[in-house]
N, CA, C and O atoms as a Tinker XYZ file with bonds, in Angstrom:
   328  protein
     1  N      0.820000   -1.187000    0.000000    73     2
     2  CA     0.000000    0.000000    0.000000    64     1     3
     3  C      0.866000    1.254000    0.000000    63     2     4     5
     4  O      0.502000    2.146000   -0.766000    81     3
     5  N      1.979000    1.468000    0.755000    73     3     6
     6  CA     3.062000    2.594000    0.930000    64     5     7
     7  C      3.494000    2.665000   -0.763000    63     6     8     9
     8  O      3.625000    3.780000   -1.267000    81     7
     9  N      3.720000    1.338000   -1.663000    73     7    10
    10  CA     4.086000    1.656000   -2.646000    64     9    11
    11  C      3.009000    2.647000   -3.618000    63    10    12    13
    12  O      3.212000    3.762000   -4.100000    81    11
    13  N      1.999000    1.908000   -3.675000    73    11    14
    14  CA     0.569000    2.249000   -4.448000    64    13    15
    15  C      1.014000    3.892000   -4.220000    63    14    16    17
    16  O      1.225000    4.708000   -5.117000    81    15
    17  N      1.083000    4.094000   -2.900000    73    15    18
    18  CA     1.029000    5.984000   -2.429000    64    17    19
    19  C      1.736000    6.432000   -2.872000    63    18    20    21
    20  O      1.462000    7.556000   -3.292000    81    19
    21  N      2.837000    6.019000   -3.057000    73    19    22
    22  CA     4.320000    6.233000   -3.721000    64    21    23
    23  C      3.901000    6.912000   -5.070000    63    22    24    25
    24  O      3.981000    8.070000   -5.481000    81    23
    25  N      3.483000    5.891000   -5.531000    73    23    26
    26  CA     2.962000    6.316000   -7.334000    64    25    27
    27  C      1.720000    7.290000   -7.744000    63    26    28    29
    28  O      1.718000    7.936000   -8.792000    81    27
    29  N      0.470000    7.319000   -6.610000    73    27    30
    30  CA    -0.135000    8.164000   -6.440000    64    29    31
    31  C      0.278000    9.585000   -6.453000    63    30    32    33
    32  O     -0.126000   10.525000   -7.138000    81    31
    33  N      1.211000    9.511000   -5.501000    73    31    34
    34  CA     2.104000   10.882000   -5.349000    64    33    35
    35  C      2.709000   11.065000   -6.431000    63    34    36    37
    36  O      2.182000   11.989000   -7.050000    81    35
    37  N      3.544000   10.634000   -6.942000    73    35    38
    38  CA     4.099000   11.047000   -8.345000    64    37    39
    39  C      3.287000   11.320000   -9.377000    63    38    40    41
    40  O      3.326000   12.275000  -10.153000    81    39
    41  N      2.499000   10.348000   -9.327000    73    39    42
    42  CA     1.085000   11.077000  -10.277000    64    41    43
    43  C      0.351000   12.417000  -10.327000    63    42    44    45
    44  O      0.235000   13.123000  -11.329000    81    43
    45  N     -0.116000   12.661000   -9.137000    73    43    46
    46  CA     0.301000   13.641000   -9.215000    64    45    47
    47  C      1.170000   15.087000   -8.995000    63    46    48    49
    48  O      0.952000   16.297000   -9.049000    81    47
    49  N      1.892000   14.496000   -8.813000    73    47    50
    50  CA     2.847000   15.745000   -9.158000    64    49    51
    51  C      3.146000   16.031000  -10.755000    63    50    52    53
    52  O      3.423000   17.128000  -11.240000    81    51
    53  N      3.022000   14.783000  -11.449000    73    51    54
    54  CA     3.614000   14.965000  -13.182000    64    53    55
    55  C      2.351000   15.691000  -12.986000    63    54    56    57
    56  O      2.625000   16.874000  -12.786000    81    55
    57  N      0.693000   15.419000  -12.951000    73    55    58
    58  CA    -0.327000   15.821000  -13.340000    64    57    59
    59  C     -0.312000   17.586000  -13.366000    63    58    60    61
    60  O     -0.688000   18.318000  -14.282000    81    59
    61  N      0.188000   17.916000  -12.197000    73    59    62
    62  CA     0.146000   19.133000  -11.938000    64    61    63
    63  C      1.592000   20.098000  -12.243000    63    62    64    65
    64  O      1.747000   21.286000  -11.963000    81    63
    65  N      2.548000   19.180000  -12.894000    73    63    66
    66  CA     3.142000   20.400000  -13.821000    64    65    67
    67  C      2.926000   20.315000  -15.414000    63    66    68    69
    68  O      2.983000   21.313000  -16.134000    81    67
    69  N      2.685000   19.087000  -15.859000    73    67    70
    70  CA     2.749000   18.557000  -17.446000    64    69    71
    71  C      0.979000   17.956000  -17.530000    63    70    72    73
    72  O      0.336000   18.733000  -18.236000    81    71
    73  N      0.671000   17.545000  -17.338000    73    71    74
    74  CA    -0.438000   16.112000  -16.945000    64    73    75
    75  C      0.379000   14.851000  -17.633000    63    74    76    77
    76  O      1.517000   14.857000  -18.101000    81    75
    77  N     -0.569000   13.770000  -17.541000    73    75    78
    78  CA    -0.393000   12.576000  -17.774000    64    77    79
    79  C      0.077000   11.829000  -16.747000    63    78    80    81
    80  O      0.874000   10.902000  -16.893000    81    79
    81  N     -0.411000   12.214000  -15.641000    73    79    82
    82  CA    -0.298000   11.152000  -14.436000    64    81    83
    83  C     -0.773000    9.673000  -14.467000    63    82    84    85
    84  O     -0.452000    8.859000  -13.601000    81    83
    85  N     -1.506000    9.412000  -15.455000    73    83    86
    86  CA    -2.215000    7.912000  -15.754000    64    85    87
    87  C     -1.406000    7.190000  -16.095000    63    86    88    89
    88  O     -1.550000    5.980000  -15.914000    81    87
    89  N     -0.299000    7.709000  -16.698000    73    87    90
    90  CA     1.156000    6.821000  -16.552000    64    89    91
    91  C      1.436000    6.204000  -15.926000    63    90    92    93
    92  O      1.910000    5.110000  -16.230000    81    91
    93  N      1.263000    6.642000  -14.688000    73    91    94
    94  CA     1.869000    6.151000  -13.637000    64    93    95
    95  C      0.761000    5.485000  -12.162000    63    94    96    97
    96  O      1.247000    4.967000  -11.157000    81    95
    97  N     -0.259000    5.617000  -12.322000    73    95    98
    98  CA    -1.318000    5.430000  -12.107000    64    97    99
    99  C     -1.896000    3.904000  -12.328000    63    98   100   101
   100  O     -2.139000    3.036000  -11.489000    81    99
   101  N     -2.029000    3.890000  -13.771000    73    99   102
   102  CA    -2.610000    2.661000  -14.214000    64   101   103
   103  C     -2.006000    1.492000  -14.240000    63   102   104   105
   104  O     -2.591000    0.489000  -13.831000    81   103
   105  N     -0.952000    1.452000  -14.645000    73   103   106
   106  CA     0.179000    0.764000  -14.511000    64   105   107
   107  C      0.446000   -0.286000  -12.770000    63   106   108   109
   108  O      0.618000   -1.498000  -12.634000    81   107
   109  N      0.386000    0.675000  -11.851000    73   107   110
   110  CA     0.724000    0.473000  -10.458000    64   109   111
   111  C     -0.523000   -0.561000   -9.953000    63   110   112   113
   112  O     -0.376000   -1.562000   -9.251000    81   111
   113  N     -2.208000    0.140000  -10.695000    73   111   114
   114  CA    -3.422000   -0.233000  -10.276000    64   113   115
   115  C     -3.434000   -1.938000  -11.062000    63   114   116   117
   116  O     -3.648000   -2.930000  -10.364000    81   115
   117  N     -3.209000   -2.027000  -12.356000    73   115   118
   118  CA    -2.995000   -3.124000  -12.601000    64   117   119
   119  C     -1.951000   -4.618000  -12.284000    63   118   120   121
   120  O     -2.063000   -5.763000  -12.723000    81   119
   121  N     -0.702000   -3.857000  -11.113000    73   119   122
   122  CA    -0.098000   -4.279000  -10.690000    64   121   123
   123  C     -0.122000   -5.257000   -9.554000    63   122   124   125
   124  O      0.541000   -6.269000   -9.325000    81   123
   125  N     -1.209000   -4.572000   -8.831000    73   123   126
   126  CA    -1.664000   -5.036000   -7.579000    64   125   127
   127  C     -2.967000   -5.990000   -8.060000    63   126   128   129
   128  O     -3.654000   -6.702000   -7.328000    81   127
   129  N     -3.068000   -5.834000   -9.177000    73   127   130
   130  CA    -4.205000   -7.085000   -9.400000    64   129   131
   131  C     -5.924000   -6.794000   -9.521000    63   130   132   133
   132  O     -6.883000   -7.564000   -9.569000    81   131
   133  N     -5.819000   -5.491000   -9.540000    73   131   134
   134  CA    -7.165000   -4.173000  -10.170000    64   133   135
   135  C     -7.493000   -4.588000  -11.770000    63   134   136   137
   136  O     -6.855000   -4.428000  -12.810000    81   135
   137  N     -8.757000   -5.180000  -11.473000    73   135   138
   138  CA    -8.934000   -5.618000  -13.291000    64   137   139
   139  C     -8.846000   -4.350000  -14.011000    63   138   140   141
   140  O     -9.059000   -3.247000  -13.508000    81   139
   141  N     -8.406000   -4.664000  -15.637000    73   139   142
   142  CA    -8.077000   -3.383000  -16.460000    64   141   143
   143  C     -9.363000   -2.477000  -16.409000    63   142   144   145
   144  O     -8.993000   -1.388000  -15.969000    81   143
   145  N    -10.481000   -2.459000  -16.623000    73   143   146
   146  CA   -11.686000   -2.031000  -16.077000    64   145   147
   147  C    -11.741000   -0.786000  -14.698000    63   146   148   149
   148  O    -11.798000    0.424000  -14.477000    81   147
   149  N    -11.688000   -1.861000  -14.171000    73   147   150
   150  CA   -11.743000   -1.054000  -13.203000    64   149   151
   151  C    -10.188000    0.447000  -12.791000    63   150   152   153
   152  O     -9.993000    1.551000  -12.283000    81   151
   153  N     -9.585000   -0.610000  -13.447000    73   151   154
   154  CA    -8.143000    0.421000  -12.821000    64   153   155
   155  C     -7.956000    1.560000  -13.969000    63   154   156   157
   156  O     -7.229000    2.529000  -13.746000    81   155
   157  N     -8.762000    1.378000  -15.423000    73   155   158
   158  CA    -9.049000    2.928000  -16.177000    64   157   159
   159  C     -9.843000    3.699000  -15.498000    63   158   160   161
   160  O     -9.668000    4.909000  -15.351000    81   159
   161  N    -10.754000    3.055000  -15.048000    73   159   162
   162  CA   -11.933000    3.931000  -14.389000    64   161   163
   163  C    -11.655000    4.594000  -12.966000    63   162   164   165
   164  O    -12.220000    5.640000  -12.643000    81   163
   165  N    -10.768000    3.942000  -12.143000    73   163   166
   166  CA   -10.409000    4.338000  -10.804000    64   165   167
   167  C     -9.145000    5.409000  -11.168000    63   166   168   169
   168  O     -9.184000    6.496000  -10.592000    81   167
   169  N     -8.188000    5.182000  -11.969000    73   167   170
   170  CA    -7.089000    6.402000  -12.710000    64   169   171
   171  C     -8.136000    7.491000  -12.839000    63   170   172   173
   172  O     -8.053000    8.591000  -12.293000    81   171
   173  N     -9.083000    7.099000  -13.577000    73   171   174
   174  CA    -9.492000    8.396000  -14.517000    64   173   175
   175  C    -10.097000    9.222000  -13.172000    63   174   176   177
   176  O     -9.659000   10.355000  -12.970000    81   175
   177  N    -10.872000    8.786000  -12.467000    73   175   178
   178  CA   -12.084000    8.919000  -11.630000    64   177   179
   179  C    -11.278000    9.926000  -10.374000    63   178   180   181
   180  O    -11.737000   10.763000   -9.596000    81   179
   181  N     -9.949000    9.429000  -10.587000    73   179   182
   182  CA    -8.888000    9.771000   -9.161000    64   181   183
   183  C     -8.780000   11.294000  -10.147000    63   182   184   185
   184  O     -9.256000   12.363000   -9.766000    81   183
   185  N     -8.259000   11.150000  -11.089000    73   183   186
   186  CA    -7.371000   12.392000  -11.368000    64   185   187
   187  C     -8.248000   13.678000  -11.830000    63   186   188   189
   188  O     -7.679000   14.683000  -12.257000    81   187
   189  N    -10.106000   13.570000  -11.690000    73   187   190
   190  CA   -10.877000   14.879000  -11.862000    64   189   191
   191  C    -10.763000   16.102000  -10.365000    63   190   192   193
   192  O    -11.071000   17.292000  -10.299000    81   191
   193  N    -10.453000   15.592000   -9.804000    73   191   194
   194  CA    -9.797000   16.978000   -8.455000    64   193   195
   195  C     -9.008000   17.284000   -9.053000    63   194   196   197
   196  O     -9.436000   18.119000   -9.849000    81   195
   197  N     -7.461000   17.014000   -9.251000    73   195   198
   198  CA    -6.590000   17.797000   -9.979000    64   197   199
   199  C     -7.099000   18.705000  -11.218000    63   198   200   201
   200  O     -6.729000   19.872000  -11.344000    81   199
   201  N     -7.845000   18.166000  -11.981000    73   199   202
   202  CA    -8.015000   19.053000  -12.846000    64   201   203
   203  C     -9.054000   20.005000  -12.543000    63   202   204   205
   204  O     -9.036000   21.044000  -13.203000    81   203
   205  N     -9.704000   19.899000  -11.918000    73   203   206
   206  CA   -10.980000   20.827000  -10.885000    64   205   207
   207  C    -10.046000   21.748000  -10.079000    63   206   208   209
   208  O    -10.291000   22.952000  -10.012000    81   207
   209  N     -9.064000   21.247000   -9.515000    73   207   210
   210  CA    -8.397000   22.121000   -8.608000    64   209   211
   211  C     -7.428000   23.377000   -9.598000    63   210   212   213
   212  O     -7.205000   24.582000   -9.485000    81   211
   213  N     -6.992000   22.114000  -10.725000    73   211   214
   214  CA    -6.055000   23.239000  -11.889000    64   213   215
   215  C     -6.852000   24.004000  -12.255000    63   214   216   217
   216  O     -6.608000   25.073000  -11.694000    81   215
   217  N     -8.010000   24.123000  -13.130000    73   215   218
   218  CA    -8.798000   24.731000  -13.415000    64   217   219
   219  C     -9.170000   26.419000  -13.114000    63   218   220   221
   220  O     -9.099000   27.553000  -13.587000    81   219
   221  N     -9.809000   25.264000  -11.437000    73   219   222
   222  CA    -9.910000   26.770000  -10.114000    64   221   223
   223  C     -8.586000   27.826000   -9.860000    63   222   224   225
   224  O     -8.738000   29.003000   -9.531000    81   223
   225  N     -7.461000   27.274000  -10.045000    73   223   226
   226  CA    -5.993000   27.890000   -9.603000    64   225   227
   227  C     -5.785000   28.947000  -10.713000    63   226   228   229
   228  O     -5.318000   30.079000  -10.582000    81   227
   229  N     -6.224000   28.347000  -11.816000    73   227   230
   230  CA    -5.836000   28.828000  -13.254000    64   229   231
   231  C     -7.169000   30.167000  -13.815000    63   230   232   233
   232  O     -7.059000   31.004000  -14.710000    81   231
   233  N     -7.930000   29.996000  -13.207000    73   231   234
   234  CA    -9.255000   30.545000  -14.056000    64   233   235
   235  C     -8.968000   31.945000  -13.849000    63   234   236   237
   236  O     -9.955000   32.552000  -14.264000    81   235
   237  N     -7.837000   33.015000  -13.277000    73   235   238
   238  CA    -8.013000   34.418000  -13.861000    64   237   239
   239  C     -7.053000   34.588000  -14.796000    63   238   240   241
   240  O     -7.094000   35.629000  -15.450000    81   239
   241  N     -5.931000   33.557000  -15.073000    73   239   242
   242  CA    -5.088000   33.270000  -16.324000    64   241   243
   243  C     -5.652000   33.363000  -17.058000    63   242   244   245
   244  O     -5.393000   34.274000  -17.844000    81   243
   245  N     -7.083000   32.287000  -17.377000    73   243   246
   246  CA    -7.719000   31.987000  -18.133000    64   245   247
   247  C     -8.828000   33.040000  -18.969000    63   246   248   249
   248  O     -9.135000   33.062000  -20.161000    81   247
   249  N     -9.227000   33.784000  -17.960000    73   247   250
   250  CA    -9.360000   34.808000  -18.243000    64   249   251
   251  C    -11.465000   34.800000  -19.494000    63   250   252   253
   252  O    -12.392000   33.998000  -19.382000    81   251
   253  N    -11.383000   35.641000  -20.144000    73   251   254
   254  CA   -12.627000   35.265000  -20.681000    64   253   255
   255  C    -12.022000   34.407000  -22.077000    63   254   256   257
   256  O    -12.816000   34.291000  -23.010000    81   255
   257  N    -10.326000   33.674000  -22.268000    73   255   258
   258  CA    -9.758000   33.021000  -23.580000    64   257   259
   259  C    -11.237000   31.709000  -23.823000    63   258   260   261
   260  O    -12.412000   31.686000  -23.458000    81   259
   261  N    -10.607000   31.046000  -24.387000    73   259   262
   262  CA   -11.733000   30.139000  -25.357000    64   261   263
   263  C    -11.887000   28.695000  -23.986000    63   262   264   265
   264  O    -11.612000   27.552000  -24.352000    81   263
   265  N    -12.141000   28.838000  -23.135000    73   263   266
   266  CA   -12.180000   27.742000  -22.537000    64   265   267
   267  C    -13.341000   27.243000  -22.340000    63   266   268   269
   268  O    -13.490000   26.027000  -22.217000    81   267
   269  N    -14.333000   28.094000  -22.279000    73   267   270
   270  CA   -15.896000   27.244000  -22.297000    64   269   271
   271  C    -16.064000   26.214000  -23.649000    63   270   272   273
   272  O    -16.364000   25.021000  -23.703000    81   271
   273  N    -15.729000   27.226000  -24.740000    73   271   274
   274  CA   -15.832000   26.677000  -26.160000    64   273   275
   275  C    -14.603000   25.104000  -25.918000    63   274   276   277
   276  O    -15.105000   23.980000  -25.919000    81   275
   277  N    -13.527000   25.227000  -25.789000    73   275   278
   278  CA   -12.804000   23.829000  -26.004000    64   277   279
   279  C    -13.399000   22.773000  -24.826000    63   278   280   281
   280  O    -12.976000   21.622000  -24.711000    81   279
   281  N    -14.605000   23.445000  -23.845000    73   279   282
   282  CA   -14.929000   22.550000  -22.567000    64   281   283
   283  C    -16.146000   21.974000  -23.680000    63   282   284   285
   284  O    -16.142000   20.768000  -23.928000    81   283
   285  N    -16.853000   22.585000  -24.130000    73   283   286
   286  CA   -18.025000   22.082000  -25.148000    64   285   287
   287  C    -17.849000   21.327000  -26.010000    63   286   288   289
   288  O    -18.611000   20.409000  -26.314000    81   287
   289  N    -16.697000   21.635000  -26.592000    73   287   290
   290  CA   -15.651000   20.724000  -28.091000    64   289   291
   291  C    -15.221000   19.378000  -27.054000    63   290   292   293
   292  O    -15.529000   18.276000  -27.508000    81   291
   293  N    -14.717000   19.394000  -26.065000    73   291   294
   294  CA   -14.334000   18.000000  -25.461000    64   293   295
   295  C    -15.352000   17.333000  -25.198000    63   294   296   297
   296  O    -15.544000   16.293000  -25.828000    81   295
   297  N    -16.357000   17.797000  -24.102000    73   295   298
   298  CA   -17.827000   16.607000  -23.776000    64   297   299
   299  C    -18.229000   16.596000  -25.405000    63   298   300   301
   300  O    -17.938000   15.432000  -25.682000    81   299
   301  N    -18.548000   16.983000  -26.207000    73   299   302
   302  CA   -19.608000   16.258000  -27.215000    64   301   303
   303  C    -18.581000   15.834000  -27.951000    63   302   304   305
   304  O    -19.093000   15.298000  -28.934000    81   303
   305  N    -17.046000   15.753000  -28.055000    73   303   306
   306  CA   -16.808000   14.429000  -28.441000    64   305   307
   307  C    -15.914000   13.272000  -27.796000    63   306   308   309
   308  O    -15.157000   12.461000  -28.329000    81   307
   309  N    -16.211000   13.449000  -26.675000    73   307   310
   310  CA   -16.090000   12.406000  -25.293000    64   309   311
   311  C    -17.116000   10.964000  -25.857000    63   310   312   313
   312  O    -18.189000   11.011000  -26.459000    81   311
   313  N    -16.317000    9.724000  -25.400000    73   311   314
   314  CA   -16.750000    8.596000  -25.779000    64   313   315
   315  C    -17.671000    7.918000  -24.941000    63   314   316   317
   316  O    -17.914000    6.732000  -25.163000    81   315
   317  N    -18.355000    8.683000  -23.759000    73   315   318
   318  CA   -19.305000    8.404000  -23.207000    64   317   319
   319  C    -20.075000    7.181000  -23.005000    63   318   320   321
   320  O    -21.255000    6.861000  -23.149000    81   319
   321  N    -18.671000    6.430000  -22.504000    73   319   322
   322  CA   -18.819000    4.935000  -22.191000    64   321   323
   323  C    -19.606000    4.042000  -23.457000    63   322   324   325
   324  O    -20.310000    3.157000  -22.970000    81   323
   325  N    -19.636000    4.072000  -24.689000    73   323   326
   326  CA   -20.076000    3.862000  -25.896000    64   325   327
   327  C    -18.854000    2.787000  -25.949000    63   326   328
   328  O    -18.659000    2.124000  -26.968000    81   327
């Protein structure tokens, strides 16, 4: 379990300077014996605070730039468990 945290932690930390913490994430979850299923869904499911939190940190950067529009462009073509 200390390891699992290990990689958690590094996760995010890549997440929150680069992203792609699922690197390191999924990998670890399938390690311990987390069916592939479940351990996309528990990666993915883990890493929406970080980006909720980036988001919030970021949003007077962000300013009125195009971010609603690329938030609209991502959900409608999100694979919506299909």
């Amino acid at each position: 379990m200390l390891e699992l945290s290990g990689w958690a932690l590094l996760a995010g930390l890549v997440n929150a300077l680069a992203g792609g913490g699922l690197f390191f994430t999924l990998p670890a979850l399938l390690a311990i014996g987390v069916p592939s299923t479940g351990a996309v869904a528990t990666a993915s499911v883990a890493s929406w605070p970080g980006y909720l939190s980036a988001f919030w940190g970021m949003r007077r950067q962000l300013g009125s730039g195009p971010w609603l529009a690329l938030t609209i462009v991502g959900l409608s073509g999100g694979d919506w468990g299909r």
